[in-house]
C-alpha positions in Angstrom: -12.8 50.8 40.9 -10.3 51.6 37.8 -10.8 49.6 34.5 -7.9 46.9 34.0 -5.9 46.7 30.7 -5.4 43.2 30.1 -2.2 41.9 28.0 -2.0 38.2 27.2 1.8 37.5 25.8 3.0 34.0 24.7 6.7 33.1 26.2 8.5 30.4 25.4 12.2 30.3 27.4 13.5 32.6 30.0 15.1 35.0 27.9 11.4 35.6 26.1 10.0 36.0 29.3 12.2 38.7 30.4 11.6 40.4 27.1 7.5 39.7 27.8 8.2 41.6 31.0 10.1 44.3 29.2 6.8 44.7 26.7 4.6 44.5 30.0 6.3 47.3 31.6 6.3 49.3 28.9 3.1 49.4 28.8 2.4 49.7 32.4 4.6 52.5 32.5 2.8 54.9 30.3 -0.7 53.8 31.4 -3.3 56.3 32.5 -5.2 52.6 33.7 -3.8 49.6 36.0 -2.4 47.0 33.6 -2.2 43.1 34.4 0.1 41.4 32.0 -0.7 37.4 31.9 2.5 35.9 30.0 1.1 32.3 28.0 4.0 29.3 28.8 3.7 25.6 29.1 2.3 25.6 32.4 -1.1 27.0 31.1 -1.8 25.4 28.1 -1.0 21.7 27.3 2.6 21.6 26.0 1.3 18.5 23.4 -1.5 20.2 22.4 0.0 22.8 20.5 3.1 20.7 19.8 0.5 18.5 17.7 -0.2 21.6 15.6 3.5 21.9 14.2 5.5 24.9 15.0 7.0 27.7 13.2 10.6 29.4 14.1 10.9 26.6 16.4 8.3 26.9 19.2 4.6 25.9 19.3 3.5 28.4 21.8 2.8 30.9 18.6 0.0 28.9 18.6 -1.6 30.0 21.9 -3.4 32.9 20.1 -5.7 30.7 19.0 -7.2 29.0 22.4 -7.2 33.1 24.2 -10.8 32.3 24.4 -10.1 29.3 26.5 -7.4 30.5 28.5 -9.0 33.3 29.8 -12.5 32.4 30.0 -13.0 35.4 32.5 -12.3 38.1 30.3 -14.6 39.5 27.3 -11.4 41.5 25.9 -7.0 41.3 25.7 -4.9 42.8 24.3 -3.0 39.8 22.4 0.9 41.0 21.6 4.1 39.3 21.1 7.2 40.2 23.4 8.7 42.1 20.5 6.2 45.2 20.8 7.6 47.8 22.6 4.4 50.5 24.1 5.5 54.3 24.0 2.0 55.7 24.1 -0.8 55.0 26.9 -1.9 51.9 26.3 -5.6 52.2 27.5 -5.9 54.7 24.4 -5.5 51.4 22.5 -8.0 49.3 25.0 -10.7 52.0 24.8 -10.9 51.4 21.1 -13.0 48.0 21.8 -16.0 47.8 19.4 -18.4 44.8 20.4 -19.2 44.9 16.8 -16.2 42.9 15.4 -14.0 39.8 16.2 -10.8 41.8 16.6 -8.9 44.8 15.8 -5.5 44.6 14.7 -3.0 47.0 12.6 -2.5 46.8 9.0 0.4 44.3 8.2 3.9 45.8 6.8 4.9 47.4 4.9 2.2 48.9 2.3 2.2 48.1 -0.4 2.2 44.6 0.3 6.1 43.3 0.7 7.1 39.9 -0.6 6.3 38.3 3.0 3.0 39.4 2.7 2.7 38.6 -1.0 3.5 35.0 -0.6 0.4 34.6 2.6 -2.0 35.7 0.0 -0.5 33.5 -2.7 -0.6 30.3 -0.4 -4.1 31.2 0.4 -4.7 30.8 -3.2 -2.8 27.9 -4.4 -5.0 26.1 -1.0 -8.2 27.4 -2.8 -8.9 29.7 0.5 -10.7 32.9 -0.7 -8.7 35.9 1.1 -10.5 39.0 0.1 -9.0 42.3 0.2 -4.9 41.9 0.6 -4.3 45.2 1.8 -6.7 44.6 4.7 -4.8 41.7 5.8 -3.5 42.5 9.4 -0.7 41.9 11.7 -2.0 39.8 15.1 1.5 40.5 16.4 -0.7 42.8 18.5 -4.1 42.9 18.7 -7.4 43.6 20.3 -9.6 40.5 20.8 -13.1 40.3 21.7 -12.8 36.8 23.5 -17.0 37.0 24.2 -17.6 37.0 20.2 -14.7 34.3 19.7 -17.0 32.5 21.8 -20.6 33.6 20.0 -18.9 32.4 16.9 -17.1 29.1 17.7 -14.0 31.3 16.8 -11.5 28.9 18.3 -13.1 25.5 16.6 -12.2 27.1 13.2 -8.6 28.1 14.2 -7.8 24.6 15.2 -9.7 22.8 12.2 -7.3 25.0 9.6 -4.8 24.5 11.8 -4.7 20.5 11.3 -5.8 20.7 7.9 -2.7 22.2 7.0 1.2 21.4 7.9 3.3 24.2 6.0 1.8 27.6 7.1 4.2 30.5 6.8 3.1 32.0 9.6 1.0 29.7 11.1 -1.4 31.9 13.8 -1.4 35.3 11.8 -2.4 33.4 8.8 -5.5 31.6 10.2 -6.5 34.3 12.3 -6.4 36.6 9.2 -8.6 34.1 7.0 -11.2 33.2 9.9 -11.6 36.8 11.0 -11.2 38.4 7.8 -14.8 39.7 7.7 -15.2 40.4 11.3 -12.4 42.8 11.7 -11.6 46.5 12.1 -7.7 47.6 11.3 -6.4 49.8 14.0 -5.1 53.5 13.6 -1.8 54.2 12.0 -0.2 54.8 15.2 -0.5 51.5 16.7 0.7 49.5 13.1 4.7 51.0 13.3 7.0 48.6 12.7 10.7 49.2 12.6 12.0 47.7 9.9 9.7 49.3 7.9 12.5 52.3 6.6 9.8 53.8 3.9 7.0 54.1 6.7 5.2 57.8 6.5 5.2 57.2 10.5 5.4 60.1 12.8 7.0 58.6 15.6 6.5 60.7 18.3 2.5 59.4 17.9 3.3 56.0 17.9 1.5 54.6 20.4 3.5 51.1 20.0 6.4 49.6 18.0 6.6 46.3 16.4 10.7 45.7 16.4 10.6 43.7 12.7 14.3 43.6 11.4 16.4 45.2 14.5 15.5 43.1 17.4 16.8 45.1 20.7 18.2 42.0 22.0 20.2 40.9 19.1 23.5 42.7 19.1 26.0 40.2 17.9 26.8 42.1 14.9 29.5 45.0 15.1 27.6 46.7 11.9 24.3 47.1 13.6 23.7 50.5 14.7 21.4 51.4 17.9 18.3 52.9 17.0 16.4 55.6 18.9 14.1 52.6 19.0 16.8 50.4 19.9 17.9 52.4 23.0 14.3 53.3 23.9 14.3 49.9 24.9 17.4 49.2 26.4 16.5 52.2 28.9 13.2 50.2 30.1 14.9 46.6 29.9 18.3 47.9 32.5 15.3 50.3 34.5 13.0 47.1 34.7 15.9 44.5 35.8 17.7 46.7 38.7 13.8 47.7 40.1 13.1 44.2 40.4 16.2 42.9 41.1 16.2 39.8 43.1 12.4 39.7 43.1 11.4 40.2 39.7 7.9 37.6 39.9 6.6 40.2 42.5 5.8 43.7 40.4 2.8 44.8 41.8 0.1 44.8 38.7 1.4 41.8 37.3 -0.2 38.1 37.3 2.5 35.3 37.0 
């Protein structure tokens, strides 16, 4: 029996969850392994819960990165990635790239060197008296490899939630606490799997990206005349219109998918 990809995407609204599906089949798509996509929404995790932890652009389900350990107490390993990641390569390159030895693996944030956003995590770590070590190995958890059966060993989740109430004006809430919880039981991934499209000084070869990480030209926002369609952009497009006439009608049904 074939090895199963696991993706674990948090969704918040119908219009994310179409996007989730969009990420989901992109992946699937490409996969030399079967893929099951399990999209995060209020009906798995206590709505109040996370509510009780704040919320940052306006939703609290960011915050379900943090309990992946509960949620899917079945699996040892997901792949954790918001519905803004768009997979060109085959995903179960980036699954076989598990190492037991470390908490997770995630890409390098953008851009290098260090951008204002990332800048001002490090600085809030500091004026907080949190000791971040090495800035340039701070990471993106917009997607991610996590070892769920180590987030376990360690009590993982515990810490996330204890910063997580300590604390009422993160920046960027779960990226920040994952960063400084995991910070010494980490790996950052391979170039190819940390290219982000807004980053426009990127060294990236793009026909070896294996995913991209849509930062300041969302696919779905096209509301203004003077924002031009990316390769990227259209890439997108073609999987979003080939995705909704497929399952047209039926869309909860795609075979490989858990909803």
């Amino acid at each position: 029996m074939a090895e199963t990809v696991h993706l674990a995407i948090p969704v918040d609204g119908d219009a994310y969850r179409f996007y989730a599906e969009v990420t989901a089949e992109s992946a699937r798509r490409g996969s030399s392994l079967p893929v099951e996509a399990h999209f995060i929404d209020w009906t798995k995790i206590d709505r109040a819960r996370l509510e009780r932890l704040g919320s940052w652009h306006g939703s609290a389900i960011a915050y379900s990165r943090l309990f992946l350990a509960e949620l899917f107490p079945d699996l040892d390993w997901v792949i954790s990635c918001d519905a803004d990641v768009m997979f060109r390569g085959d995903v179960a390159e980036l699954w076989k790239l598990r190492d037991d030895s470390v908490a997770i693996l995630a890409p390098r944030d953008c851009p290098l060197p260090p951008q204002p956003y990332t800048v001002a995590h490090i600085d809030w770590y500091r004026t907080k008296g949190l000791d971040f070590g090495d800035p340039l190995a701070y990471f993106c958890d917009g997607l991610c490899l996590c070892n769920l059966k180590r987030w376990r060993e360690i009590g993982a989740q515990a810490r996330f939630v204890e910063l997580a109430e300590k604390y009422a004006d993160w920046p960027s809430p779960d990226q920040m606490i994952v960063n400084y919880v995991l910070q010494n039981d980490k790996k950052l991934l391979p170039r190819q799997w940390g290219c982000f499209s807004g980053d426009e000084n990127a060294d990236i070869d793009w026909t070896k990206a294996g995913a991209v990480h849509f930062v300041e030209d969302m696919p779905w926002n096209r509301y203004k005349v003077t924002q031009l369609m990316s390769d990227l952009v259209m890439e997108w497009w073609k999987i979003a219109e080939g995705f909704r006439f497929q399952v047209s009608g039926f869309r909860f049904q795609v075979s490989g998918f858990r909803f």
